[in-house]
Residue, then its C-alpha position, 0 to 999 in steps of 0.5 A: x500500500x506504501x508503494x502505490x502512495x508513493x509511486x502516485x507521489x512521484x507521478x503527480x509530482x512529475x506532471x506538476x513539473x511537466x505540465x507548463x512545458x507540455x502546454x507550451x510544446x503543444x500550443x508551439x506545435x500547433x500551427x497558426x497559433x499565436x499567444x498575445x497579452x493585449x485586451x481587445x477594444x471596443x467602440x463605444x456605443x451611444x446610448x440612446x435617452x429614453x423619453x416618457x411622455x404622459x398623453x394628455x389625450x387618448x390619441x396621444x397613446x395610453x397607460x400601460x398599467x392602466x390601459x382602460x384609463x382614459x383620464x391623464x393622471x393628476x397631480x398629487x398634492x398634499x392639502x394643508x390646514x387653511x391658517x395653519x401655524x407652526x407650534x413648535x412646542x409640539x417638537x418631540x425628541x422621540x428616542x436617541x441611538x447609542x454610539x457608534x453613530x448616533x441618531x435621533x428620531x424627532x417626531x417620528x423621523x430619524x435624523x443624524x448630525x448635520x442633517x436637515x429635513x421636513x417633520x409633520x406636527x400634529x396639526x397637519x404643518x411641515x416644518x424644516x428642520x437641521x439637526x445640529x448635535x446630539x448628546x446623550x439625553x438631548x439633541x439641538x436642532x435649528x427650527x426658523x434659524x432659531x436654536x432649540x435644546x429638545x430633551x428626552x422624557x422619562x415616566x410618561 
């Protein structure tokens, strides 16, 4: 059994030896064949732009995912109170997330440090607001360029 392990040994060691020679020889032997390195190039193709109209008519064409439909689609638009202001007291610091990379949810929305962005309060009003800093209880937004401190509240 030694003798078979070991005679398979030199075998395979003897064609791991030969193999790249043998590959050589044999592409060598092969007539019109040549060996390169070079990458092949190519022409750049132009990509034409895609161009999506919404028909105002049925003449115009027609929605493929509602192809019955012959109105245009409207408009979506978000209706806001009429003599709607701004309550700020109504700004909550929801929660903040532990380190490494600290956020906080400000009325439902997750904001990180620098970030700006719109919240909804309770009375239907979007406001814009920048996240400046948070800190382990509290974070400090902008609101009108006005700076706020909100705080956590514990034992509601």
């Amino acid at each position: 059994m030694q003798a078979r392990v070991n005679s398979l040994a030199v075998l395979l060691l003897v064609l791991a030896l030969l193999g790249p020679g043998l590959a050589r020889a044999a592409s060598a032997k092969t007539p019109g064949a040549t060996r390169t390195n070079s990458v092949p190039t190519f022409k750049p193709v132009d990509v034409p732009q895609s161009l999506f109209l919404i028909p105002a008519n049925p003449r115009e064409g027609r929605n493929p995912f509602f192809p019955q439909s012959i109105a245009p689609t409207p408009a979506i638009t978000t209706p806001r109170p009429p003599n709607a202001t701004a309550d700020f007291s109504s700004i909550v610091l929801n929660g903040i997330t532990s380190p490494p990379k600290r956020t906080a949810m400000i009325n439902g929305r997750t904001f990180e440090a620098g970030e700006e962005g719109d919240i909804k309060l309770p009375n239907g009003v979007r406001v814009l607001i920048k996240c400046e800093e948070i800190k382990g209880e509290s974070a400090i937004i902008r609101v009108n360029g006005q700076p706020r401190e909100l705080r956590l509240r514990f034992g509601l």
